[in-house]
TIRO-2110 file (N, C-alpha, C; in Angstrom, 1 decimal):
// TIRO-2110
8.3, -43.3, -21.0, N, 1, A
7.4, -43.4, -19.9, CA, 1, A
6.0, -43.0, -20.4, C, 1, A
5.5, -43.8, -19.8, N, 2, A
3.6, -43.5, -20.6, CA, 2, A
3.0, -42.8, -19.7, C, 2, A
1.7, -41.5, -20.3, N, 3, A
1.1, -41.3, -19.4, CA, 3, A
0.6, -41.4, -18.1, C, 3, A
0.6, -42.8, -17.9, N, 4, A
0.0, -43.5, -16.8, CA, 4, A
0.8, -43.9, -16.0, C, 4, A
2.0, -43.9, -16.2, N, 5, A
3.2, -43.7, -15.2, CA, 5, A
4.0, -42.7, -15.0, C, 5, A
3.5, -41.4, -15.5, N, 6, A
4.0, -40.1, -14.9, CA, 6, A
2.8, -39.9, -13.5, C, 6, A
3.6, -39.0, -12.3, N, 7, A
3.1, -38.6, -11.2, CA, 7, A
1.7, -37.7, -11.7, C, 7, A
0.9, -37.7, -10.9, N, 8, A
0.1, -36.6, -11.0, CA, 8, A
0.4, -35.2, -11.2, C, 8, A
0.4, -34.5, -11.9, N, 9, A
0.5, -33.0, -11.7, CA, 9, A
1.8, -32.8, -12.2, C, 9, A
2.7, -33.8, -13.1, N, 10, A
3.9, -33.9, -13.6, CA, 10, A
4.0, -33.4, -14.8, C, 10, A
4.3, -32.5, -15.8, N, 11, A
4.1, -32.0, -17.2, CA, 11, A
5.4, -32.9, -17.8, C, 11, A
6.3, -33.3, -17.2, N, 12, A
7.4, -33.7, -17.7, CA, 12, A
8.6, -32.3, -18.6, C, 12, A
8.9, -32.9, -19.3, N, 13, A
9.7, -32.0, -20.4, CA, 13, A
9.0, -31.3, -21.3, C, 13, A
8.7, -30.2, -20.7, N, 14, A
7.6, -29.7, -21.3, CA, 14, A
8.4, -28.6, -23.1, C, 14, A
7.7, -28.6, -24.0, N, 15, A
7.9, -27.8, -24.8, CA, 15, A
8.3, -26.8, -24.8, C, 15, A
9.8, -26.5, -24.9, N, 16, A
10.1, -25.0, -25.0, CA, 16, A
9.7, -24.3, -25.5, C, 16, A
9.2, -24.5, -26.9, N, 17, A
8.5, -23.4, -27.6, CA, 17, A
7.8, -23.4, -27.1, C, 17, A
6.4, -23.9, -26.1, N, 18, A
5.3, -23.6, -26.0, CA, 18, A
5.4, -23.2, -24.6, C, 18, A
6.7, -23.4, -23.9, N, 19, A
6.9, -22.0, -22.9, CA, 19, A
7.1, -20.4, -23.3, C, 19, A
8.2, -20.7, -24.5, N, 20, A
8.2, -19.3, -24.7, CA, 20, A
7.3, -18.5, -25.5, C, 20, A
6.3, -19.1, -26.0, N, 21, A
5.1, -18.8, -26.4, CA, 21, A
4.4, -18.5, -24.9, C, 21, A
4.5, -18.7, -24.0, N, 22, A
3.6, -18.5, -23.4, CA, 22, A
3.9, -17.6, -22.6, C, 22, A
5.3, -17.4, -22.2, N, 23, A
6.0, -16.2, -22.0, CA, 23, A
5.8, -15.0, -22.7, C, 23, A
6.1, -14.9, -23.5, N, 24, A
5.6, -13.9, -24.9, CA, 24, A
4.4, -13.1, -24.8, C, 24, A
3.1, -13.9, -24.6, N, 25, A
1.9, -13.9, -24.1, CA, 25, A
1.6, -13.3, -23.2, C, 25, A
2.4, -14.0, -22.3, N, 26, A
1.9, -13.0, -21.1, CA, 26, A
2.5, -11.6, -20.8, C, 26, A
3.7, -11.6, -21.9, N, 27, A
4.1, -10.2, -21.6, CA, 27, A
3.8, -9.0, -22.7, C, 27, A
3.3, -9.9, -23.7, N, 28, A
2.1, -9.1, -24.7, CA, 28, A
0.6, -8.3, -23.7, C, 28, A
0.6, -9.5, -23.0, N, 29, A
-1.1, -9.3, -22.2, CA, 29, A
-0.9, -8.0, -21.5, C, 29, A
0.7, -8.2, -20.7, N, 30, A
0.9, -7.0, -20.0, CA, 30, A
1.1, -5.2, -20.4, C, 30, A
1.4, -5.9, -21.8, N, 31, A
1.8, -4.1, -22.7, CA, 31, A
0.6, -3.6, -22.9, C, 31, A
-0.2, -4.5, -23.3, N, 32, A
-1.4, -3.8, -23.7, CA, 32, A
-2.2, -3.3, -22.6, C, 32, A
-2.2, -4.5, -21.7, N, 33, A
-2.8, -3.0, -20.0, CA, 33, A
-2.1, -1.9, -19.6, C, 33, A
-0.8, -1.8, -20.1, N, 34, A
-0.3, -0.5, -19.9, CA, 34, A
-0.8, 0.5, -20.5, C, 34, A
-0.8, 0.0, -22.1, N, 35, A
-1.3, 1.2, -22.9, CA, 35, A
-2.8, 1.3, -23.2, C, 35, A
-3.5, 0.5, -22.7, N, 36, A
-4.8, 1.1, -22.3, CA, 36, A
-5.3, 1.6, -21.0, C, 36, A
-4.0, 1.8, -19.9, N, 37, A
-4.8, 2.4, -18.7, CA, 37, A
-3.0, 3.0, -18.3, C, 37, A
-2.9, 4.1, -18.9, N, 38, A
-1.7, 4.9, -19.3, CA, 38, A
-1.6, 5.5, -17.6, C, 38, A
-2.6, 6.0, -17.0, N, 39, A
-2.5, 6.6, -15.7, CA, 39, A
-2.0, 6.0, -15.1, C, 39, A
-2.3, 4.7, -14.8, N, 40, A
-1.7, 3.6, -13.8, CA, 40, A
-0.6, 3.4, -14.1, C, 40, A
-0.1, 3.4, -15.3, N, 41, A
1.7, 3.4, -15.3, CA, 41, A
2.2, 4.8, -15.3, C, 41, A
1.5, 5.9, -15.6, N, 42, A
2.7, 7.3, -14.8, CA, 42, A
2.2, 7.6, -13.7, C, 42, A
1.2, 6.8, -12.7, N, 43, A
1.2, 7.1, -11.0, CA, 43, A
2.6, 6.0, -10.7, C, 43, A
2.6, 4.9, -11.3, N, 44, A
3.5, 4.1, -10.6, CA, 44, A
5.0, 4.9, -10.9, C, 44, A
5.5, 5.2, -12.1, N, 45, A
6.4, 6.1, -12.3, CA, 45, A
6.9, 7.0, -11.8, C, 45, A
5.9, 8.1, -11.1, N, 46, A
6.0, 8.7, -10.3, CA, 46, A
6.2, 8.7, -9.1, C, 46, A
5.3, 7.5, -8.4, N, 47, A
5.7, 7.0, -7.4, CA, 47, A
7.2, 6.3, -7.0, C, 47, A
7.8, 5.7, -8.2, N, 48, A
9.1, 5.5, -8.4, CA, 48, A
10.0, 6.6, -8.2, C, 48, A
10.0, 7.7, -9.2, N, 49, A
10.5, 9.3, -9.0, CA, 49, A
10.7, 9.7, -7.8, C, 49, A
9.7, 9.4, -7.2, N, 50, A
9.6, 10.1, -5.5, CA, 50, A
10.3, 9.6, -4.4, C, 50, A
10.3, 8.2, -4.8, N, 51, A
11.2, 6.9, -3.7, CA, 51, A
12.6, 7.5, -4.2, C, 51, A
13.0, 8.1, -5.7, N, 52, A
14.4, 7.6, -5.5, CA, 52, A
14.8, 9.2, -5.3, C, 52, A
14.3, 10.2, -5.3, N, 53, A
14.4, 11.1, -4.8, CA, 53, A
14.6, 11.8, -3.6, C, 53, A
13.5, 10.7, -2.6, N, 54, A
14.1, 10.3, -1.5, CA, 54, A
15.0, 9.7, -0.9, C, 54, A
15.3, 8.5, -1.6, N, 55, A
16.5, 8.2, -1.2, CA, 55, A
18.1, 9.1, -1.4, C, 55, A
17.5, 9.5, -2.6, N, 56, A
18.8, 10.6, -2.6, CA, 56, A
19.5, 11.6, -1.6, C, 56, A
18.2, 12.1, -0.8, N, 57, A
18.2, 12.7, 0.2, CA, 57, A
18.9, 12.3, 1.6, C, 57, A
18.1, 10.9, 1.7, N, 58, A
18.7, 10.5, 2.9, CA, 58, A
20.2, 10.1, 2.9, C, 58, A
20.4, 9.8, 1.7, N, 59, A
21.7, 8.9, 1.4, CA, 59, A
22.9, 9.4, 2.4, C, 59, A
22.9, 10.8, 2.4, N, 60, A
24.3, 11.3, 3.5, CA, 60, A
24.1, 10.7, 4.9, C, 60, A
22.6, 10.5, 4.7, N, 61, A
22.8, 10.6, 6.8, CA, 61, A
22.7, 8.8, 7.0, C, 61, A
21.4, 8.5, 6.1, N, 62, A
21.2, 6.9, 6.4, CA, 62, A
21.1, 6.4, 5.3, C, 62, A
22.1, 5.5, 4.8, N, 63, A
22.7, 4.6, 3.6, CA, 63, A
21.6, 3.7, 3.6, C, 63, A
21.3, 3.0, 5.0, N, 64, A
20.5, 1.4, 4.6, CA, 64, A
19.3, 2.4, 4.5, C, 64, A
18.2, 2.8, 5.1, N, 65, A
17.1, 3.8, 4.3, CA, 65, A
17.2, 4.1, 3.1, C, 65, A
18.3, 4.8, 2.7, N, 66, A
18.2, 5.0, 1.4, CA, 66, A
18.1, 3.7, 0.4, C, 66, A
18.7, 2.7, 0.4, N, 67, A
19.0, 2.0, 0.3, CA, 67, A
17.2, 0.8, 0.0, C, 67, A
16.6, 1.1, 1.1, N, 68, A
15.6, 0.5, 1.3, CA, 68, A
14.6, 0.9, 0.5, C, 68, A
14.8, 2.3, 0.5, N, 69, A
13.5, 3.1, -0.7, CA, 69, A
14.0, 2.8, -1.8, C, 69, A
15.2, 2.9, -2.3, N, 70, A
15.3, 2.1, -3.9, CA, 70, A
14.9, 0.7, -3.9, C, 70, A
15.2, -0.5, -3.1, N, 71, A
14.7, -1.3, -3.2, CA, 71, A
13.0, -1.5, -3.0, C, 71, A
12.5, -0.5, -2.5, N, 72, A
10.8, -0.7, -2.6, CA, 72, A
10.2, 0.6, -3.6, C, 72, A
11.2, 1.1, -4.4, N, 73, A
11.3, 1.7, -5.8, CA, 73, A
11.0, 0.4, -7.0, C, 73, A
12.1, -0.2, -6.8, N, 74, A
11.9, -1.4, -7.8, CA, 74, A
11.3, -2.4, -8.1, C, 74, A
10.4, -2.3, -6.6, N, 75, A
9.1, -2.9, -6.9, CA, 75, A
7.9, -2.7, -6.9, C, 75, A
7.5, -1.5, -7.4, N, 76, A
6.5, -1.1, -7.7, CA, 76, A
5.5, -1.7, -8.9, C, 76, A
6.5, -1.4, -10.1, N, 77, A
5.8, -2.2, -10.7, CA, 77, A
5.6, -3.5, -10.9, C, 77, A
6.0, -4.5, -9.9, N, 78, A
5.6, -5.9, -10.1, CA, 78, A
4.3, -6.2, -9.2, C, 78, A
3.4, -5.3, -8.5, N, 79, A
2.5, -5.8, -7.8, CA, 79, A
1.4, -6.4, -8.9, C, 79, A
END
């Protein structure tokens, strides 16, 4: 298929290596903002600590709560 008959906005079969290159990349990009701004990953850590500490607590009385703070534990760090 030529060019000119792929859709707009179609990459086709794109390059695995130059996905996982690009993957790589971006999770290179991400180590290094960690380790240059160290605070912002031990508030988020902490912030983690504290959700699941919580949850620990409530776990006797209310399971889905508890339940809900570890699930908004584990995403902390993806914002």
């Amino acid at each position: 298929m030529s060019i000119l008959q792929r859709p707009f906005g179609a990459r086709g079969a794109a390059d695995p290596r130059a996905r996982a290159l690009a993957a790589l990349a971006a999770e290179v990009r991400e180590f290094v903002k960690a380790l240059l701004s160290p605070g912002r990953l031990i508030e988020e850590v902490e912030q983690m600590r504290a959700l699941h500490l919580a949850a620990i607590r409530v776990e006797p009385s209310n399971a889905a709560r508890a339940a809900w703070l570890r699930s908004r534990a584990s995403r902390i760090g993806l914002r």
